[in-house]
C-alpha positions as CSV (number, residue, x, y, z in Angstrom):
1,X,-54.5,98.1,6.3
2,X,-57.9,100.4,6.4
3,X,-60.7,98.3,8.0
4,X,-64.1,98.6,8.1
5,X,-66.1,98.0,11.2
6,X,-69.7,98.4,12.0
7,X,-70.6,98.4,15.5
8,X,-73.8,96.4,16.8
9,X,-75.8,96.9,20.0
10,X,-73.3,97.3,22.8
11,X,-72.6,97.6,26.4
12,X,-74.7,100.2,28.6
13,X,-71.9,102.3,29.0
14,X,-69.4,104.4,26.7
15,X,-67.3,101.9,25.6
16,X,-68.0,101.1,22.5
17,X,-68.3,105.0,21.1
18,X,-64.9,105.3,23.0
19,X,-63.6,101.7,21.0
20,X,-64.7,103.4,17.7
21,X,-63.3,106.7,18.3
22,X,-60.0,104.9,18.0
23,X,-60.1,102.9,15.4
24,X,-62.0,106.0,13.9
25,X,-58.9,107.8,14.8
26,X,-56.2,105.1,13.3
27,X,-57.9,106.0,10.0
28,X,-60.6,103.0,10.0
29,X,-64.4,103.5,9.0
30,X,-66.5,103.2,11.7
31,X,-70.1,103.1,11.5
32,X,-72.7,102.2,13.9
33,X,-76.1,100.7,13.6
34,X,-78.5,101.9,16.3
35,X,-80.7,99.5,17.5
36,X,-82.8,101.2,20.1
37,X,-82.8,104.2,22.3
38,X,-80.1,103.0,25.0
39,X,-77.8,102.6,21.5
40,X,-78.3,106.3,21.0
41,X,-77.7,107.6,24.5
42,X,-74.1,105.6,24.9
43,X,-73.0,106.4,21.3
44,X,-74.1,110.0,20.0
45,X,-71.3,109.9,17.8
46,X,-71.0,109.7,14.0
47,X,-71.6,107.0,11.8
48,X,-75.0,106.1,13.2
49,X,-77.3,104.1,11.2
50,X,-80.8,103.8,12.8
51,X,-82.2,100.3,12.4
52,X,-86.1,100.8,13.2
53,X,-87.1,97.7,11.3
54,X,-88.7,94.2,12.7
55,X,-86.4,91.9,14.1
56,X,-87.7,89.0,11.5
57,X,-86.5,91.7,8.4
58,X,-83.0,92.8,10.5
59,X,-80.9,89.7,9.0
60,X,-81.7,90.6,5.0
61,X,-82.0,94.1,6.4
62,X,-78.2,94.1,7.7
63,X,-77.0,91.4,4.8
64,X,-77.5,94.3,2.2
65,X,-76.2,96.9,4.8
66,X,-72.7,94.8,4.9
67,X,-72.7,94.1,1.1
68,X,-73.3,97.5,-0.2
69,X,-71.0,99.0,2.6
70,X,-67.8,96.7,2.2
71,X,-67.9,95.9,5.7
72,X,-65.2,93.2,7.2
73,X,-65.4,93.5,11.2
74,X,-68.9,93.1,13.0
75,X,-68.4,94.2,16.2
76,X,-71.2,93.5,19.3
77,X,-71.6,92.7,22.8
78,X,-73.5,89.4,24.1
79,X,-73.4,87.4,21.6
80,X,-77.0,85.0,21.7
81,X,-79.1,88.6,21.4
82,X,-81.0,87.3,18.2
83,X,-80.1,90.7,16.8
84,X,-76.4,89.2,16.8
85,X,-76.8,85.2,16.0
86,X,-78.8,86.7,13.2
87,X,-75.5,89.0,12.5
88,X,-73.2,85.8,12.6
89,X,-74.8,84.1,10.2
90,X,-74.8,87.1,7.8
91,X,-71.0,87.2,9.0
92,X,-70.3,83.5,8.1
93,X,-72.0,83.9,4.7
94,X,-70.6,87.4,3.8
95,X,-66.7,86.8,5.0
96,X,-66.8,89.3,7.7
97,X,-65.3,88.2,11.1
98,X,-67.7,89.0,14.0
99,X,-66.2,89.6,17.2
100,X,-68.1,89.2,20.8
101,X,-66.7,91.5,23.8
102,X,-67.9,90.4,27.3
103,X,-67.7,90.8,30.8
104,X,-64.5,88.8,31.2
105,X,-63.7,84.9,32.4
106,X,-60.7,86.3,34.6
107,X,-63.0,89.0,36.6
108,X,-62.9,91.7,37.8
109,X,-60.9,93.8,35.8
110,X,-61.0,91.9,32.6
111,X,-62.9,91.6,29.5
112,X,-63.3,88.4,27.1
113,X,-63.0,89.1,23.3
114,X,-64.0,86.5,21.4
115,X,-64.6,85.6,17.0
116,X,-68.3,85.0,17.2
117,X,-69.6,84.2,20.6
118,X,-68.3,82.7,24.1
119,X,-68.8,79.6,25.9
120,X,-70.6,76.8,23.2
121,X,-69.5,79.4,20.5
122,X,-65.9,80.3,21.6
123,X,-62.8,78.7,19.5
124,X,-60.5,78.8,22.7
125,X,-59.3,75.1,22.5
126,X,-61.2,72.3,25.0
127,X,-58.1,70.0,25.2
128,X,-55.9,70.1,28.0
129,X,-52.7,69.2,25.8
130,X,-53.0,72.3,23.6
131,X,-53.2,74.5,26.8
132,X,-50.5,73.4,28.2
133,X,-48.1,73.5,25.0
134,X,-49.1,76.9,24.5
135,X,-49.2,78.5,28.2
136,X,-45.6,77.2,28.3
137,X,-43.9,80.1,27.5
138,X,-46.7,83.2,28.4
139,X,-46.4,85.0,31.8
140,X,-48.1,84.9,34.6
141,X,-51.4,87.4,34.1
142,X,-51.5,90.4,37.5
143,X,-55.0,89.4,38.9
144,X,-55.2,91.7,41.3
145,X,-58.3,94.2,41.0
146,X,-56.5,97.4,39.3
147,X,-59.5,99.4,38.3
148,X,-63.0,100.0,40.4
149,X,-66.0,102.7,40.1
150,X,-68.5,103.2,42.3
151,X,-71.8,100.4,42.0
152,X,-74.0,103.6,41.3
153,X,-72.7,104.4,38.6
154,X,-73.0,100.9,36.7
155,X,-76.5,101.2,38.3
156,X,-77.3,104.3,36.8
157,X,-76.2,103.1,33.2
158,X,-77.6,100.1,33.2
159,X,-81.5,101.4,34.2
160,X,-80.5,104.7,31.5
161,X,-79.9,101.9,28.8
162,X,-83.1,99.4,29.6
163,X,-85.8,102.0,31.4
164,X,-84.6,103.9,28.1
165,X,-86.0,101.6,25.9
166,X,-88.7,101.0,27.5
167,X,-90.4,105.1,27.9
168,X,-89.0,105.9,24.7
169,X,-90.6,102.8,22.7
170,X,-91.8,104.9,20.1
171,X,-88.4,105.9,18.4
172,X,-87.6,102.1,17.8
173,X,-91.0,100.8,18.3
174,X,-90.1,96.9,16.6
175,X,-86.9,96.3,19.0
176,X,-87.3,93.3,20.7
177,X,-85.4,93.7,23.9
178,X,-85.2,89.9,24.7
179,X,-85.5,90.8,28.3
180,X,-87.1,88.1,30.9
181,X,-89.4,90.9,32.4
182,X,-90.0,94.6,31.7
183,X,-87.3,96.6,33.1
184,X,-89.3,98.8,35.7
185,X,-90.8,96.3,37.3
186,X,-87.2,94.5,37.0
187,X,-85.7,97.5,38.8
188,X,-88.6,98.2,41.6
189,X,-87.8,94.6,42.5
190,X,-84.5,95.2,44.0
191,X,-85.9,97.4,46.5
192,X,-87.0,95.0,49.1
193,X,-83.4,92.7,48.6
194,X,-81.2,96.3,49.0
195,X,-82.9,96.5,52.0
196,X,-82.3,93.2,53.1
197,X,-78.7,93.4,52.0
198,X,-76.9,93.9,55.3
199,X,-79.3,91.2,57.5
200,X,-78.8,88.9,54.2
201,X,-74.8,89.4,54.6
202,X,-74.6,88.7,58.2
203,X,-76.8,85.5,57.8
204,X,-74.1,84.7,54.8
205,X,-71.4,85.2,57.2
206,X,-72.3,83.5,60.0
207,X,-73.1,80.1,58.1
208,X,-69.6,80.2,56.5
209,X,-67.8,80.7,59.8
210,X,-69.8,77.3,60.5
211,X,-69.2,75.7,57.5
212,X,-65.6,76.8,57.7
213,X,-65.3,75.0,61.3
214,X,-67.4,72.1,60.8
215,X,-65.3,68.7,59.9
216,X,-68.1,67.6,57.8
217,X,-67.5,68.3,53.9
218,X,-70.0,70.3,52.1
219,X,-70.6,71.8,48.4
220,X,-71.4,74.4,47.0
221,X,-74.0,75.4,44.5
222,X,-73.6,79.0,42.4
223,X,-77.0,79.9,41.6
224,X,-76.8,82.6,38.8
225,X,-79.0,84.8,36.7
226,X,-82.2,83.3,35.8
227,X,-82.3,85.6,32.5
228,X,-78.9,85.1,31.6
229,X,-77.7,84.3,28.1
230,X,-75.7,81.0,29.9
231,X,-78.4,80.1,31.3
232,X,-80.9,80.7,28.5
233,X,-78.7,79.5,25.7
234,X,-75.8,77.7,27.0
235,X,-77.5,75.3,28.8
236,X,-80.3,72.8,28.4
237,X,-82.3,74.2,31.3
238,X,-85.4,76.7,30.9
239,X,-84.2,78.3,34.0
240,X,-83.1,77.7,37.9
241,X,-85.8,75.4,39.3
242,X,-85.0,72.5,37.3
243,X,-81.3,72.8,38.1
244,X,-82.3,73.2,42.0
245,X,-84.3,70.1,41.5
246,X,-81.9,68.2,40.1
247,X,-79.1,69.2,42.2
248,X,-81.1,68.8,45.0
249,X,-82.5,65.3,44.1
250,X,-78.9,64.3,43.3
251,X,-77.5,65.1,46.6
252,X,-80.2,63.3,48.5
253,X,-79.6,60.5,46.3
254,X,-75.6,60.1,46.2
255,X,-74.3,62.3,48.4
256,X,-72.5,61.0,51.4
257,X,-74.7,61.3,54.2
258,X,-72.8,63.4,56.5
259,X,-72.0,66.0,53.2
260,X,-73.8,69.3,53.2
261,X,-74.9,71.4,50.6
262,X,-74.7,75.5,50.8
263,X,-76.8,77.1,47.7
264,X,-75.8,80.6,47.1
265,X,-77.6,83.8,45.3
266,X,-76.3,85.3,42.6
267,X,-75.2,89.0,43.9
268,X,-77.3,90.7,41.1
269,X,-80.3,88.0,41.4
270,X,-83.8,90.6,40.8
271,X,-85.5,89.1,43.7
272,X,-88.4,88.3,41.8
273,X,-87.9,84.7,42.7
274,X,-87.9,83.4,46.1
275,X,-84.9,81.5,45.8
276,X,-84.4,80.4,49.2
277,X,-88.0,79.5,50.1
278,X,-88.0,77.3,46.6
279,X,-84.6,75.5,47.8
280,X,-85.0,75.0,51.0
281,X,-88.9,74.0,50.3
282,X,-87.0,71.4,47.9
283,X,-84.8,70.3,50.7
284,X,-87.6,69.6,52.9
285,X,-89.6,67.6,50.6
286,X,-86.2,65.3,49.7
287,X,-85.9,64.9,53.6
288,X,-82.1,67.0,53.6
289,X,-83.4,70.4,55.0
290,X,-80.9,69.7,58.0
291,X,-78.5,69.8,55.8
292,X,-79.1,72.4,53.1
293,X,-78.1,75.9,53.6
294,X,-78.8,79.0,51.5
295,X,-77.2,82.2,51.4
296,X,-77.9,85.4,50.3
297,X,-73.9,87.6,50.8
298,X,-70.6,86.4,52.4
299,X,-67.3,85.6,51.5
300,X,-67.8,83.3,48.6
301,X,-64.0,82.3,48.0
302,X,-63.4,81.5,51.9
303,X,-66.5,79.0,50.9
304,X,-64.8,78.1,47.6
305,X,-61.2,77.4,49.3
306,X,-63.0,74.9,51.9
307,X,-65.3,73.2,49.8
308,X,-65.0,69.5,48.8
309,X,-66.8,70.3,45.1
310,X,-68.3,73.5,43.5
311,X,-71.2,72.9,41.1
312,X,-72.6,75.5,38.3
313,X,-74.2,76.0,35.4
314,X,-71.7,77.4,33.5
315,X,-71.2,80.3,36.1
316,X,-67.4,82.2,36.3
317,X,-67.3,81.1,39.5
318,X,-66.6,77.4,38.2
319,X,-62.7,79.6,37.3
320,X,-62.7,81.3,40.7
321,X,-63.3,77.9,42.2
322,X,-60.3,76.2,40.2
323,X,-58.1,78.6,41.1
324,X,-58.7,78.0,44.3
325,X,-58.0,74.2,44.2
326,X,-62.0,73.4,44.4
327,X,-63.3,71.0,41.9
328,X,-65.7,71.7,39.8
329,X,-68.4,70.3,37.7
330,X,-70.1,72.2,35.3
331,X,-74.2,71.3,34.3
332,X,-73.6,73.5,30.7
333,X,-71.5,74.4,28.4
334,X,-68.4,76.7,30.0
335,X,-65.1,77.6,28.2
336,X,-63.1,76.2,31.4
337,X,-65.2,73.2,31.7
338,X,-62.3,70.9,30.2
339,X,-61.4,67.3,30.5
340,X,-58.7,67.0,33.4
341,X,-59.7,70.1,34.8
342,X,-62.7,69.6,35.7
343,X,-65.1,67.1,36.5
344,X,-66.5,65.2,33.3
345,X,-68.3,62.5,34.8
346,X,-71.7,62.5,36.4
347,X,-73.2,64.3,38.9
348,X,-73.9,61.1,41.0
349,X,-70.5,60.6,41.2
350,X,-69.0,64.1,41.4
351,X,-70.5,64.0,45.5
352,X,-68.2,60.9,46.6
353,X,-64.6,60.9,44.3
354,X,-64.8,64.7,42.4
355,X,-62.1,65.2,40.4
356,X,-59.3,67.9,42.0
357,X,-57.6,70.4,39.3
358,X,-54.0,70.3,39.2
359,X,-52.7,74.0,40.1
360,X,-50.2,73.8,37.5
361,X,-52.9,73.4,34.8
362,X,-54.9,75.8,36.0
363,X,-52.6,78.2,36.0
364,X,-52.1,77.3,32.4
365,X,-55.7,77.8,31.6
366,X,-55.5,81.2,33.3
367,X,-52.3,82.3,31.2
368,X,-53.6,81.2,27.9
369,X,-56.8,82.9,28.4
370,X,-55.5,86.0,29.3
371,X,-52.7,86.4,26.6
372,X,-55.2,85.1,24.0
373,X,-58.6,86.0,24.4
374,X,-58.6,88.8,27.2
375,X,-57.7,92.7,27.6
376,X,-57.1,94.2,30.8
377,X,-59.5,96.6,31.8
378,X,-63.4,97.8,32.4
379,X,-66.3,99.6,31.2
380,X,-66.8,102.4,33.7
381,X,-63.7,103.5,35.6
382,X,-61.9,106.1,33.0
383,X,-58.3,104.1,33.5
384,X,-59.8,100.5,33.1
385,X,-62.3,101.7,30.0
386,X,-59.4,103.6,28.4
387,X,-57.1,100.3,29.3
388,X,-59.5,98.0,27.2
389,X,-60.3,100.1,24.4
390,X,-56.4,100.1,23.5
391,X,-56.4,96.5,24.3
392,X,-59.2,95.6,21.8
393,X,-58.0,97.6,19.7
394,X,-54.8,96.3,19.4
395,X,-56.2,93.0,19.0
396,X,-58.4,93.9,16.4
397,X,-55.7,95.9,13.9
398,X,-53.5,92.8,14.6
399,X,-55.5,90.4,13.6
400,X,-54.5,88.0,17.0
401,X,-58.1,87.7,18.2
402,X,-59.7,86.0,15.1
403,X,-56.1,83.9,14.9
404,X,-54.5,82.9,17.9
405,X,-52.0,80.6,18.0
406,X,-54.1,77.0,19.4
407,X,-57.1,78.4,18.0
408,X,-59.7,75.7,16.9
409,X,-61.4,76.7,13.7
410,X,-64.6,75.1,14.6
411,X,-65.8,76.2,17.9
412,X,-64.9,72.8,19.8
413,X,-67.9,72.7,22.6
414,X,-70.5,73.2,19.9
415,X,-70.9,69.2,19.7
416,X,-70.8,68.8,23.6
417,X,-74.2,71.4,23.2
418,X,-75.6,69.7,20.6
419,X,-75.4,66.6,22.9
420,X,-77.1,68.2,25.8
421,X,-79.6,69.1,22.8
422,X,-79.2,73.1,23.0
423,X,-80.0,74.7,19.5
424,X,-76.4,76.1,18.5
425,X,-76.8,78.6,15.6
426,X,-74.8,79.5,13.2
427,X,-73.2,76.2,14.0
């Protein structure tokens, strides 16, 4: 059966044009609206449709586009840009299913494919029961890293795509880029850390040999991307200093008082924000400096295998930290933060009896996700692009990723969020 797919704003990098060249290929229509100048530069192929409209007319805009068109696949990357929660709801009113790619749960060297969105939006089931009954029979995913590129070459793309946008405004000039800060001074700002980098890593390095020999427990804190999407939209915090405070506050509180507490940087964090003076200046006033460290590098799984508790947001490294036998408790919404595999109770309590994953159901978890909602591969290195684009596109022609077997129809966390009170549109 012909579809008919029209491609949204994607990934800085050539996977999408390379996705749609094969369904192209398998005698689908492909079509793809370009939504500002990095659009351009990764697709340059045919079937562009330049949207240079405001972002309030887009959903009307691309309702009529859809309509007149006969389209039945919506295809995008990061699924709470407003271009695309506007594109759901056109999606959820027209018929069309809309399907979210993103860096993948089971990194590296996987990619998440979702109906509609990820995390508060996924339908990958939240009960423990259904994951189990399904993982039953599925194999046991390869995890080891199959595909790499050179960290250039992401760089490259990703300042070609937003620097892009930014010098040639006038092409697209009402596309709202939805970014936390303009992109060059984004970029200048990891001058100074790249520097740092080595010093930083040594630091890193020498506080986890410590850690690692010390009797006393500690826990960890995952720090992530201030501007990120789970931060911004999948969580009910503005940003990281509220969840430092709390954390923070919460550990002085409840913690017991030989426990220790190591915050650590996201890799990619812009270095606009001091996040070590702001933590440890957080520690000090609480009166738990002594025991507070923050790195910046290291070994985070060595960490992760030792710790008595791993805390995020909703950060992947809640998954790397199951799979290593560390419980977890999650502050947001996350697609692994489930009931008997993770913590569900408070934070107060999480620091003296946190609940330890069973390895068989995490393993279960990790199998499920990877037959269901995952293709192996990347968006740079030609093998692991190529890899995911037949993947996807498997999935797609199949129909398995908008109907998996265990799929919930109604994206189960969405109440959890609406709890926490984070706006969940379409839902």
């Amino acid at each position: 059966m012909s579809l008919n797919v029209l491609f949204l704003q994607g990934h800085p990098s050539f996977f999408a044009r390379d996705l749609g060249r094969v369904l192209a290929g398998h005698g689908h229509k492909v079509r793809h609206v370009t939504l500002n100048f990095g659009d351009w530069l990764f697709w340059r192929g045919e079937g562009a449709i330049p949207y240079r409209g405001s972002l309030q007319d887009w959903e009307a805009w691309l309702d009529r586009l859809v309509t007149t068109e006969g389209v039945d696949h919506l295809i995008y990357f990061a699924d709470r840009h407003p271009y695309h929660v506007a594109a759901q709801r056109v999606a959820r009113r027209r018929g069309i299913t809309p399907l979210s790619y993103e860096f993948g749960y089971l990194r590296p060297d996987w990619i998440s494919v979702e109906i509609g969105g990820q995390s508060a939006y996924s339908h990958f089931p939240d009960r423990l029961d259904v994951i189990r009954a399904q993982a039953a029979t599925l194999p046991a995913p390869d995890l080891s890293a199959r595909y790499s590129h050179p960290h250039r070459q992401e760089a490259v793309a990703e300042v070609a795509y937003h620097l892009g946008n930014a010098l040639f405004r006038p092409f697209f000039p009402q596309f709202v880029a939805d970014r936390a800060c303009h992109p060059i001074r984004e970029y200048l700002s990891y001058i100074p850390r790249n520097r740092r980098a080595a010093r930083n890593g040594r630091l890193a390095d020498a506080v986890i040999r410590t850690r690692l020999a010390d009797n006393a427990p500690f826990f960890v804190l995952a720090l992530q991307m201030e501007g990120d999407y789970q931060i911004r939209a999948n969580s009910r915090y503005p940003g990281l200093r509220p969840v430092l405070q709390e954390v923070i506050a919460s550990f002085t509180a409840d913690a017991p008082a030989d426990a220790r507490l190591v915050v650590t940087l996201h890799p990619m964090d812009n270095g606009l924000t001091d996040w070590q003076a702001l933590t440890l200046d957080l520690a000090d006033k609480a009166g738990v400096a002594h025991r507070v460290d923050f790195i910046d590098g290291g070994d985070l799984f060595a960490l992760l295998a030792a710790a008595a508790g791993c805390i995020v947001v909703n950060s992947t490294v809640g998954l790397h930290a199951l799979q290593a036998g560390c419980p977890v408790k999650c502050l947001g919404i996350a697609t692994y933060d489930i009931p008997g595999l993770s913590h569900q109770g408070p934070l107060a309590g999480f620091w003296i009896a946190p609940h330890r994953p069973d390895p068989a159901d995490v393993a279960s978890l990790v199998r499920y996700m990877a037959a269901v909602i995952h293709v192996r591969g990347d968006f740079f290195s030609p093998e692991g692009r190529a890899s995911a684009v037949a993947g996807m596109a498997s999935l797609i022609e199949s129909g398995a990723v908008a109907d998996y077997p265990g799929q919930e129809q109604i994206p189960p966390r969405v109440a959890k969020a609406r709890q926490q009170g984070i706006a969940v549109d379409p839902w």
